[in-house]
C-alpha positions in Angstrom: -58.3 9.9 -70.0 -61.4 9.2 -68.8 -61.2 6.7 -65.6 -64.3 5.7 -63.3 -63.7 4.3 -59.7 -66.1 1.9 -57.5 -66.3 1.6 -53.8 -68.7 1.1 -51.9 -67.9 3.2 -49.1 -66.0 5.8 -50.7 -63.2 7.1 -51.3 -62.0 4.4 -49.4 -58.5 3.7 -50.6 -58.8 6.2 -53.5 -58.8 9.1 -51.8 -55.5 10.2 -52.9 -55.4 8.9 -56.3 -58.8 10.0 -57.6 -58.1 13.9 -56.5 -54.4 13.4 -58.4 -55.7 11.9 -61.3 -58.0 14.8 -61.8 -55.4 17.2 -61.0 -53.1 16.0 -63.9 -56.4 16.5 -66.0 -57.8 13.2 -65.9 -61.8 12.8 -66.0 -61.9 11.3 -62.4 -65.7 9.7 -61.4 -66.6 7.7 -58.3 -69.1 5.4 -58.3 -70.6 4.6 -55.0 -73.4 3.7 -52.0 -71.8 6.5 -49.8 -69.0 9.2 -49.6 -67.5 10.6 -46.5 -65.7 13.6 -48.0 -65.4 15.9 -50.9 -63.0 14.8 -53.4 -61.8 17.6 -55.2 -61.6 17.2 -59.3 -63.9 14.3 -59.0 -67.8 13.8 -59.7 -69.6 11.2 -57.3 -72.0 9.2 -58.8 -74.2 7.6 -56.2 -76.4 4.6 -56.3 -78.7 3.5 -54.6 -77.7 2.1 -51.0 -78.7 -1.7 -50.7 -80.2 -2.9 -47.8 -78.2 -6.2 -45.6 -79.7 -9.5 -46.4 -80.6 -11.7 -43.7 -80.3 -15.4 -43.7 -83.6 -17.2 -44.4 -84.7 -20.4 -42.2 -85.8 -22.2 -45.6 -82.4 -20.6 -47.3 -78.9 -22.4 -47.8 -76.8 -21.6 -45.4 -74.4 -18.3 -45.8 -76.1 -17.1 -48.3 -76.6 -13.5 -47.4 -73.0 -12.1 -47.7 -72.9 -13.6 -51.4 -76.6 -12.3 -52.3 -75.3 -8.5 -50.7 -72.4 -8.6 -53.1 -74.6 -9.7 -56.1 -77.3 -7.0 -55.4 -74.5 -4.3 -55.1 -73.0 -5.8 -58.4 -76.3 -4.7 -60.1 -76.5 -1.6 -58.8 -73.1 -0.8 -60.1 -74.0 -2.2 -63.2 -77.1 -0.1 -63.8 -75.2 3.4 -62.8 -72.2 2.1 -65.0 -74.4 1.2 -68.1 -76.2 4.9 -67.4 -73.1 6.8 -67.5 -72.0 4.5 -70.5 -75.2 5.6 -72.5 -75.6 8.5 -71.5 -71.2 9.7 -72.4 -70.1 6.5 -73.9 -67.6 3.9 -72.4 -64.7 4.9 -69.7 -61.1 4.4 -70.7 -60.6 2.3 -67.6 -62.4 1.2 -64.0 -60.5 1.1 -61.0 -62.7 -1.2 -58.2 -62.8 -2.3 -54.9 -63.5 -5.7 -55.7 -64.6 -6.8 -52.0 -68.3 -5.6 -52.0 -69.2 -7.0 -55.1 -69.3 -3.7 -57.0 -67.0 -5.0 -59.8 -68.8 -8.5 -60.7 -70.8 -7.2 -63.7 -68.3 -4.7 -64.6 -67.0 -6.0 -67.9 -70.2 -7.1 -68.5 -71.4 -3.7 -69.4 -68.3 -2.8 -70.6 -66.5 -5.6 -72.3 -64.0 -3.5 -73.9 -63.1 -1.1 -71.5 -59.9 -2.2 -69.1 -60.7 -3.0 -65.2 -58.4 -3.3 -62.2 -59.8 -4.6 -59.1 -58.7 -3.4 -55.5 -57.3 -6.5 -53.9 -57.7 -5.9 -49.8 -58.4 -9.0 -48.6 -59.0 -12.9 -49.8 -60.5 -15.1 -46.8 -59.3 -18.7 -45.9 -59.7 -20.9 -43.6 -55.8 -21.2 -42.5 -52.8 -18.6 -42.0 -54.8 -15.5 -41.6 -57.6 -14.2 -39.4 -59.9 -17.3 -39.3 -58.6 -19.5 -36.5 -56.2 -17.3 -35.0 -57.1 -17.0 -32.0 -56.7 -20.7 -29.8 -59.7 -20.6 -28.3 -61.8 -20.0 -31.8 -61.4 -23.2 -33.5 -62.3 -23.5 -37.2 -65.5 -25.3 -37.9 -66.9 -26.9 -41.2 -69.2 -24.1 -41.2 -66.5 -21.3 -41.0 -64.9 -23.2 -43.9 -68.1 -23.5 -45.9 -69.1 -19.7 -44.9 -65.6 -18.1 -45.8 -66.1 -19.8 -48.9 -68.5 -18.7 -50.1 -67.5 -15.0 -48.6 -64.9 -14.9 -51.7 -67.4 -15.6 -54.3 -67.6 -12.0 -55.7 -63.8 -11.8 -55.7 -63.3 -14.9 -57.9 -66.1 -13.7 -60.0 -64.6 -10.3 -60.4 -60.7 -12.1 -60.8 -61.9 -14.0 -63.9 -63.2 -11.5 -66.0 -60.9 -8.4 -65.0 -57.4 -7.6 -66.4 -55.6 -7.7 -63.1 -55.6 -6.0 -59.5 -53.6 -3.6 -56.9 -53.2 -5.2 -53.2 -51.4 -2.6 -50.5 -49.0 -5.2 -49.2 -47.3 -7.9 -50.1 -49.1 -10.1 -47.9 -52.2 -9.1 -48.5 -51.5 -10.5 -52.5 -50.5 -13.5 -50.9 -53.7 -14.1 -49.8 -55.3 -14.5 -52.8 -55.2 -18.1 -55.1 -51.9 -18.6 -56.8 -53.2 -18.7 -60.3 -54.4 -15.1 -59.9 -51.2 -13.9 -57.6 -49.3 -13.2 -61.4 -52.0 -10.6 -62.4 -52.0 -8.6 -59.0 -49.4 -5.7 -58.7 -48.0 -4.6 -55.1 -48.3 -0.8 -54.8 -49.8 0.6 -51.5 -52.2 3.8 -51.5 -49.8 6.0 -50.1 -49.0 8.4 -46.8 -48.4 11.5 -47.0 -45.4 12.1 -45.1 -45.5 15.8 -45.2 -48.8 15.6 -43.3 -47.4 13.1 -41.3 -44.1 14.1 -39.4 -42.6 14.6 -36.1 -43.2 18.0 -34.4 -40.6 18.3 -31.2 -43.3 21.3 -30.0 -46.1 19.1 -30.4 -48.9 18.9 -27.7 -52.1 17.2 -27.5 -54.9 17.7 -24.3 -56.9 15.0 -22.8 -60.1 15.6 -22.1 -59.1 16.3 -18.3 -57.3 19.0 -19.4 -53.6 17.6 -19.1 -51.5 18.7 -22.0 -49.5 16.1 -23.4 -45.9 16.8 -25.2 -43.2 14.5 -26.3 -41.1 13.0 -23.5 -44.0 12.9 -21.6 -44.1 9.0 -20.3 -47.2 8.7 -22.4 -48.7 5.3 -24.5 -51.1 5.4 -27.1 -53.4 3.0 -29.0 -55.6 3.8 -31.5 -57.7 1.6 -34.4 -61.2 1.8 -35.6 -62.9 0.1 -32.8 -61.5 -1.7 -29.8 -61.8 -5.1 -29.7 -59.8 -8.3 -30.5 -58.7 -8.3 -33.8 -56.7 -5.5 -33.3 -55.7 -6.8 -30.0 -57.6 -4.2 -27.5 -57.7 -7.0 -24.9 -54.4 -7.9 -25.0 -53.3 -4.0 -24.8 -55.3 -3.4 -21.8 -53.9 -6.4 -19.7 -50.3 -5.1 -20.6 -51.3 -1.0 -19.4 -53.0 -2.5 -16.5 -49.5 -4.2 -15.6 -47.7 -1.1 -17.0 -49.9 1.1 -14.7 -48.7 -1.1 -11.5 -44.9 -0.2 -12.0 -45.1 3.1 -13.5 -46.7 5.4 -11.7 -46.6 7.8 -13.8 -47.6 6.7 -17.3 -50.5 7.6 -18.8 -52.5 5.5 -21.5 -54.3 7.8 -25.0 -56.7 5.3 -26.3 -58.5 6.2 -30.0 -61.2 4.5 -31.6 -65.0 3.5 -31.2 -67.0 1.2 -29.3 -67.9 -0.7 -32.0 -67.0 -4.2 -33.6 -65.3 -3.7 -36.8 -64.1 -6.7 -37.5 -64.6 -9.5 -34.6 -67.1 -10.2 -31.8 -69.3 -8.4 -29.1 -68.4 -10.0 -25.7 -69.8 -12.6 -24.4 -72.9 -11.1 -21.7 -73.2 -7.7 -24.1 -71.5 -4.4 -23.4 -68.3 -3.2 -25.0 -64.7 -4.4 -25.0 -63.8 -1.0 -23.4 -66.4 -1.9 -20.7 -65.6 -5.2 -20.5 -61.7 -4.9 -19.8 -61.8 -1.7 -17.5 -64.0 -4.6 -15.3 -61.7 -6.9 -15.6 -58.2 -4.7 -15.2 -59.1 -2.7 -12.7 -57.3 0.1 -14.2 -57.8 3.5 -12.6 -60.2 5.7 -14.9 -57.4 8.8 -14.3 -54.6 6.9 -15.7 -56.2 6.3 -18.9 -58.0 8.2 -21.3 -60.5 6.8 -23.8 -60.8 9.7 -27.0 -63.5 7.9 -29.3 -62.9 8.7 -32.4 -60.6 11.5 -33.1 -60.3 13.4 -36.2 -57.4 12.8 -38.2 -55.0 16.2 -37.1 -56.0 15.2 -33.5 -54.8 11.5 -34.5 -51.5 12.8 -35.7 -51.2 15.3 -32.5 -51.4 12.3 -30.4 -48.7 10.1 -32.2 -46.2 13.1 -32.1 -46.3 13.0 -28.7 -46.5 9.1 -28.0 -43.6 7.4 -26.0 -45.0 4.1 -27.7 -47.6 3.5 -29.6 -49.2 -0.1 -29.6 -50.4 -1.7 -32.7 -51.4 -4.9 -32.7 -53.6 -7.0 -35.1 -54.7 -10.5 -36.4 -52.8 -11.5 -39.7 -55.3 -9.6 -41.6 -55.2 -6.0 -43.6 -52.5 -3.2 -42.7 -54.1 -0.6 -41.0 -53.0 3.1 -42.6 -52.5 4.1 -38.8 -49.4 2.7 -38.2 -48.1 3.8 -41.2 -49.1 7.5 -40.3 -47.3 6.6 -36.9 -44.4 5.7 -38.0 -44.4 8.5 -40.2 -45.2 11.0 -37.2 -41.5 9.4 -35.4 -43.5 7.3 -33.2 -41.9 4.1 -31.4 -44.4 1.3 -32.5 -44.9 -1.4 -30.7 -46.3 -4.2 -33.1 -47.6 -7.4 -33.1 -45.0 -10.1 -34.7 -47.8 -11.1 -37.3 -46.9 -11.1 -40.9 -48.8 -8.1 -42.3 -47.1 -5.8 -39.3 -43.6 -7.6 -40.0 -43.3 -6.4 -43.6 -42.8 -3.1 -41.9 -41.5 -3.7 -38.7 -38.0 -5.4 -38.1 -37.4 -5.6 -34.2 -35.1 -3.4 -32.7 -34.7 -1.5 -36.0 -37.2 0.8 -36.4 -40.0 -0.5 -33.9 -40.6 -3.2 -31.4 -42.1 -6.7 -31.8 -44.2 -8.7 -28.9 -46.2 -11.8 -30.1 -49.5 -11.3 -30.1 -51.1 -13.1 -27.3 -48.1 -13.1 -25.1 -49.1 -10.2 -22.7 -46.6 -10.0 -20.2 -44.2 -9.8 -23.0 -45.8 -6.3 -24.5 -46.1 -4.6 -20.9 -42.0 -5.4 -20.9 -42.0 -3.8 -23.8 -44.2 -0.7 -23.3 -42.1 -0.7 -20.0 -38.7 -0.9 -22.0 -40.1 2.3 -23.9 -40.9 4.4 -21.5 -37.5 3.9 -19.8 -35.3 3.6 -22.3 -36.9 6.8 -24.4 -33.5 8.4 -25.5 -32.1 4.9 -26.1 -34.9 4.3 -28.7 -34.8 7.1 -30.4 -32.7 6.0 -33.5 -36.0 3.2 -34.1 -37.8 6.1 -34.3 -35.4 8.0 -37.0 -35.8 4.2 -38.7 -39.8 4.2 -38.1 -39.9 7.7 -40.5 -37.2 6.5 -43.0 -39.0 3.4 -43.4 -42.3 5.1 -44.5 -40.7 7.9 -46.5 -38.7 5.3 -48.6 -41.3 2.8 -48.9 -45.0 4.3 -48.7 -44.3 8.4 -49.5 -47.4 9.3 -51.5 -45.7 10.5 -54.2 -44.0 7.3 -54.5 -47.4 5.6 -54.7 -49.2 7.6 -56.6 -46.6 7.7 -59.3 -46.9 4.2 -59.4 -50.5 3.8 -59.2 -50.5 6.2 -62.0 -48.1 4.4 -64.7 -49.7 1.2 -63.9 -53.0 2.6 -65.1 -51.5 4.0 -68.2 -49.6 0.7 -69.0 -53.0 -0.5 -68.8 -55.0 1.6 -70.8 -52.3 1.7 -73.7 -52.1 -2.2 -73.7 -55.8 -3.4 -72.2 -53.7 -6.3 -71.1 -53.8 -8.3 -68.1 -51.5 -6.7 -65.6 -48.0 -8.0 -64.2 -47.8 -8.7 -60.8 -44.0 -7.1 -61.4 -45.6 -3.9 -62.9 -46.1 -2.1 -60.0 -42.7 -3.6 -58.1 
């Protein structure tokens, strides 16, 4: 079998299925702009990077998210019909659909079956647009987020079907295409990811950290609001007032993934230690960490807060959860098809920030207490998201496709 996959940024969400495809002696490529790690079993094809397009005073608004995706689609196309020439058609492609790489996929090859990764679909209402109160939705948003799913419905129509990780995430995407999209997550590799009672991790002031210690943790790809950084630091700065002795692990960058700069410039880490007040020894910003360092600091985490806008399921928690940590999550949809409240994690609504320092509170006190949530948290991941699990099902999913070249169930993958 002869499979190519396509991401932009790669491996992306691949990176465990591409390396196990090629183990089980599958002809594994990756197409794509960049890769951030060697894949073993699997040639990277890259093409050429395409620059951002800005918007043009004489242009239509929006324009130049939809022109980006349509440029990349070329570029895809031109490596695709290249390796097609050059070794003849692929049995299959396996896409991230949310760049535009897969547009002109079936294009060049009409005949060859293609599944598009399904992450995210954006709309106006019930997900990250407009969650926030004080960001109202405009007629522009509307007409912008749009427009933003152009490549998506392009790449829906001509494909045989999709994967999304969550059931959620599926259920953002238009009804008429829901049918054709399979649920199966990428996977966590709970053997990586498990509890260590010897555990220790050392801030950068040289304290070592072990479990018991009265210790939180947060930790995404940036901080800032729409993984609710502000709302974490208000709650530690409460947290901080009645416990003396907690500390407060924070991972990630000073970048903005997802949302918005603050208002005046600076970063959201800058901007909240202002306004909190907190004191710089009682907590402990790490950047960002490498992922054995990540899991070090879970292991020893008496709570670890995760909170996000209904948007995309971040693999962290997952890993968390899996390392026996007590999460402390944001009652949002994606975070409650994991979570169940006092079962294996704890819920606080999102804005509600009094609410999650009672909780963080409740954590550190009641450690012992809490423990069987954490037993749940591991069970819940192992049962659910194991990477075996996953991959298996990734993997008969592809077959089923590649014997049939039919459009694909959205009961296939369960």
């Amino acid at each position: 079998m002869r499979i190519v996959f396509i991401h932009r940024r790669g491996p992306g969400q691949f990176l465990h299925l591409a390396p196990h495809l090629a183990a089980e002696g599958w002809e594994a490529t990756l197409i794509c702009e960049t890769c951030d790690r060697p894949l073993p079993g699997v040639r990277v094809i890259r093409h050429r990077a395409e620059q951002g397009v800005r918007e043009r005073d004489d242009a239509t608004p929006h324009l130049a998210a939809p022109e980006r995706h349509v440029r990349i689609g070329y570029r895809v196309a031109e490596t695709l019909d290249a390796l097609r020439r050059a070794e003849g058609p692929p049995d299959m492609v396996f896409g991230h659909m949310g760049w535009g790489g897969l547009i002109f996929a079936k294009d060049v090859l009409p005949a060859t079956p293609v599944l598009g990764y399904c992450e995210y679909f954006h709309r106006a209402a019930g997900g990250d647009a407009g969650f926030d109160p004080s960001e109202a939705v405009t007629l522009d948003d509307r007409l912008r987020l749009r427009l933003r799913n152009s490549a998506q419905l392009i790449t829906l129509d001509a494909i045989e079907g999709g994967i999304s990780p969550t059931s959620w995430q599926r259920s953002r995407y238009p009804p008429a295409h829901q049918k054709r999209i399979a649920v199966c997550h990428d996977g966590i590799d709970v053997e990586l990811c498990r509890p260590q009672t010897d555990a220790t991790f050392t801030l950068p002031d040289g304290r070592v950290l072990a479990p018991g210690d009265p210790v939180v943790t947060y930790a995404a790809r940036d901080l800032e609001p729409y993984r609710g950084f502000p709302q974490f630091m208000r709650a530690a700065a409460e947290v901080a007032r009645r416990r003396p002795d907690a500390v407060f692990a924070v991972a990630g960058g000073d970048g903005v993934s997802y949302g918005r700069a603050p208002e005046g410039g600076g970063t959201w880490r800058e901007t909240l230690m202002a306004e909190t007040g907190l004191d710089p020894s009682r907590i402990f910003f790490l950047g960002t960490l490498p992922h054995e360092a990540l899991l070090r600091l879970f292991r020893v985490s008496a709570a670890h807060v995760y909170l996000t806008y209904p948007f995309v399921l971040s693999w962290s928690v997952l890993e968390a959860m899996a390392c026996g940590a007590l999460v402390i999550g944001s009652a949002t949809a994606p975070v409650q098809e994991v979570i169940e409240d006092g079962r294996n994690g704890l819920l606080t609504p999102f804005f509600d920030e009094a609410a999650l320092a009672e909780r963080m509170l409740e954590a550190l006190t009641h450690r012992e207490a809490l423990s069987h949530a954490r037993a749940a948290a591991r069970r819940t991941i192992v049962e659910r998201y194991a990477l075996p699990r996953a991959l298996a099902r990734q993997t008969a999913l592809l077959r089923s496709l590649s014997r049939n070249g039919e459009a694909v169930s959205a009961a296939t993958a369960g």
